[in-house]
C-alpha positions, 0 to 999 in steps of 0.5 A: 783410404780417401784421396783425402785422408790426410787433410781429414781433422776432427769430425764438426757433423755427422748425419746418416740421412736415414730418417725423418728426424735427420732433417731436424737441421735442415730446412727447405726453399722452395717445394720437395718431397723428402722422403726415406724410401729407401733409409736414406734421404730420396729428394725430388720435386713437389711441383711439375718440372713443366714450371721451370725454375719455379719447380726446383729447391734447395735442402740447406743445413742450417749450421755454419761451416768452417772455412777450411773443411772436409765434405763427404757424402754418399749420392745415388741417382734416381730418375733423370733427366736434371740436375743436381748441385751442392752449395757450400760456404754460402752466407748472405752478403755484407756479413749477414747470416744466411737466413737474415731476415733482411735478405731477399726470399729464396724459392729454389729459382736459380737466379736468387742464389747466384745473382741474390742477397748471398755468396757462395760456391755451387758444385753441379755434380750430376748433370743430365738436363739439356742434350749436350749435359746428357752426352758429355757430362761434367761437373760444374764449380761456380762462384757467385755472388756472380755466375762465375764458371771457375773449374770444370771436370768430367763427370764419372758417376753413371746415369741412373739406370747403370748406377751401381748404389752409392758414390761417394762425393769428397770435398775439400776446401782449405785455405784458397783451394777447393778440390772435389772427387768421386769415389776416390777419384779426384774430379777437379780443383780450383785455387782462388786468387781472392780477386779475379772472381771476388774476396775469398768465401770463409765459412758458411752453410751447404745445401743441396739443390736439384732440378726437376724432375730429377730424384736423387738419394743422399746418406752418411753426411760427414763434415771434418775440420780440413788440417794441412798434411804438413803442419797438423792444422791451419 
């Protein structure tokens, strides 16, 4: 059983990433191979990591997302070194869709998500990009518009040669709390005064984002409607 089972509502999507045709809601910024080496989506970067920022992406499902929700998918590393991130209630600023035409364009490089044209929460769940990232792994949540660091715990999942298949990510967001665990296991938590790092974020897109030359594999996304376990609902 999930350590978060209880807040699980209704089903809003369910994708098993395990053909061509699973990208149909997705789209791409930046350049990526996608493939489904495996019956499962392979990310890894089209251009060479010697190109820095310019050689990361980001995967964004283009449906909107309520604010109070439940997130699990499966995730595997591959190659390493780099990184791996998950957006998620990431809307363009003043009220604006995501993909508005009148937002800045977004090519993968970091900065255009963080200090850009929208706001949203950034997970790095797997990081083995700089030395100290490979000896004292942590996951990473921040907040932006802004570059905010708001919670940090230790990252339990392997490196990819000791990987034994598929982790599975549960993320929780309900009301003013966001909590994230790995197997079961829960990792970190935040609750957000709404003021210290900017208004709450509501509802909004995911995506996923990684840095080359990392290659990841993802399946079974599934995204649930977050109730409260006293009331029933929010």
């Amino acid at each position: 059983m999930s350590c978060f089972s209880q807040f699980r509502g209704s089903l809003i999507y369910g994708n098993p990433l395990s053909g061509s045709d699973a990208l149909t809601d997705f789209t791409l910024e930046g350049k990526a191979l996608c493939g489904f080496p495996d019956g499962c989506l392979r990310l890894e970067n089209a251009e060479s990591a010697q190109l820095g920022q310019k050689a990361n992406y980001v995967l964004w499902c283009k449906k909107v997302f309520p604010a109070d929700m439940l997130l699990e998918i499966d995730f595997r590393p591959v190659r390493e070194p780099g990184l791996a991130m998950l957006f998620f209630s990431a809307s363009g600023r003043d009220g604006r869709s995501l993909f508005d035409t009148s937002l800045a364009p977004r090519t993968g490089e970091y900065v255009q998500y963080h200090h850009g044209d929208i706001n949203a929460f950034h997970l790095s769940f797997f990081r083995r990009k700089e030395k100290d990232e490979r000896s004292f792994h942590t996951c990473n949540l921040r907040k932006s518009y802004g570059f905010y660091l708001v919670a940090q715990g230790a990252d339990p999942i392997p490196d990819a040669a000791d990987a034994d298949g598929f982790y599975t990510l549960s993320l929780l967001k309900l009301g003013p709390d966001i909590r994230f665990a790995v197997n079961d296991l829960e990792v970190l938590c935040f609750r957000d005064d709404g003021n210290t790092y900017g208004p709450l974020l509501g509802g909004g897109c995911i995506g996923l984002r990684q840095l080359a030359p990392m290659a990841g594999e993802y399946a079974n996304l599934r995204v649930f409607h977050a109730v409260s376990p006293v009331s029933g609902g929010r």
